[in-house]
N, C-alpha and C positions, 0 to 999 in steps of 0.2 A: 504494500500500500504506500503510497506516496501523498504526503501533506504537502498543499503548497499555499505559502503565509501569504494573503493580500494585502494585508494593512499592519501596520507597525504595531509589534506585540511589547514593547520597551516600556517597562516600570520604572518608576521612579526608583528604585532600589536598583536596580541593573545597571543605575548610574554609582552608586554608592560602593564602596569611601570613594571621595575624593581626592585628588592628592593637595596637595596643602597648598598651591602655586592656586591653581584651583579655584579651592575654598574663598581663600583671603581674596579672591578678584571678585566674589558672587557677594561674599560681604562687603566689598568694598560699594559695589552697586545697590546694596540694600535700598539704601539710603536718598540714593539721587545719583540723576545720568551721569555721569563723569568721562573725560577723554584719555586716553591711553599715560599723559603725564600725570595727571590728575588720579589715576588710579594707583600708577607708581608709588606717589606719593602719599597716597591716601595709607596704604598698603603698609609702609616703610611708620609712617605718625602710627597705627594702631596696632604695631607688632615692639615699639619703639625700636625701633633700627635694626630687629632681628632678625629683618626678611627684608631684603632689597631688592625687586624683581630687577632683570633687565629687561631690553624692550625685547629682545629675539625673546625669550621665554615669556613675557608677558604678549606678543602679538604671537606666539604658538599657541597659546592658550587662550586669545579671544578666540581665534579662527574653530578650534576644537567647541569653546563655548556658544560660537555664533551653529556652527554643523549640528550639533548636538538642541539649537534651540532653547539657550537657557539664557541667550542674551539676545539682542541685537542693535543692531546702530538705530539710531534718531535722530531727531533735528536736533541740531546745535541752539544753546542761548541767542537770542540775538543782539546779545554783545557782545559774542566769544568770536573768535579767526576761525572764521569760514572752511579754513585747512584744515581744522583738526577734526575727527570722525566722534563721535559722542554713544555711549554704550548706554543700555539700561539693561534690567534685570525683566526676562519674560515671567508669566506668572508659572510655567514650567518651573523656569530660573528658581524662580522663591520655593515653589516646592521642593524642590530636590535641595536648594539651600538649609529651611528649614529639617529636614529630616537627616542631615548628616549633621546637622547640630543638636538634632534630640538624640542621635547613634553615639556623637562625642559625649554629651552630656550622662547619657548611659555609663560610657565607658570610665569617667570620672567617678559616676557612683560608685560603681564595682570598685577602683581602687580606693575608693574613702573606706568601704565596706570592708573590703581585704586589709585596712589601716597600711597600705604602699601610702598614701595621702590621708596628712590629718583631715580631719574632719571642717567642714567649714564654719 
């Protein structure tokens, strides 16, 4: 017997873990549309300096986020440069955002529970 899939069978969990380059770009966009510098930065301020994307790794990872449907470009401000390309978060994006943050948040209890991490 032969199955043949017509339409995309892809759960949000199919996407899950994500790698951390990733993560911190979906959260980066939670928030509000931001441009490829802007994301850097954004990225770099809420890790405090402990995650420094470059651009090749940070534009490997839109283009994977844009295929994937968890972001996509938008209009720019209209008083931002015209050349820069503006990202938001799809509602895809949020989902699979928020459910790798309730996967993390899990995996923090387990080590609170196991006392690897005091207690909060």
């Amino acid at each position: 017997m032969v199955i043949h899939v017509t339409e995309a069978t892809e759960t949000i969990d199919d996407l899950l873990p994500l790698t951390h380059v990733v993560y911190y770009v979906l959260l980066s966009l939670s928030d509000r549309a931001r441009h490829g510098y802007g994301i850097i930065k954004d990225v770099a301020e809420r890790t405090d300096g402990r995650l420094e994307l470059e651009a090749g790794t940070l534009y490997a990872a839109i283009k994977r986020l844009r295929d994937d449907e968890l972001i996509d470009e938008t209009d720019s401000p209209p008083d931002a440069d015209a050349r820069r390309r503006y990202y938001r978060l799809t509602p895809k994006g949020d989902r699979v955002l928020r459910a790798e943050s309730e996967r993390l948040e899990l995996m923090v209890r387990l080590a609170r529970d196991a006392r690897v991490l005091p207690s909060a």
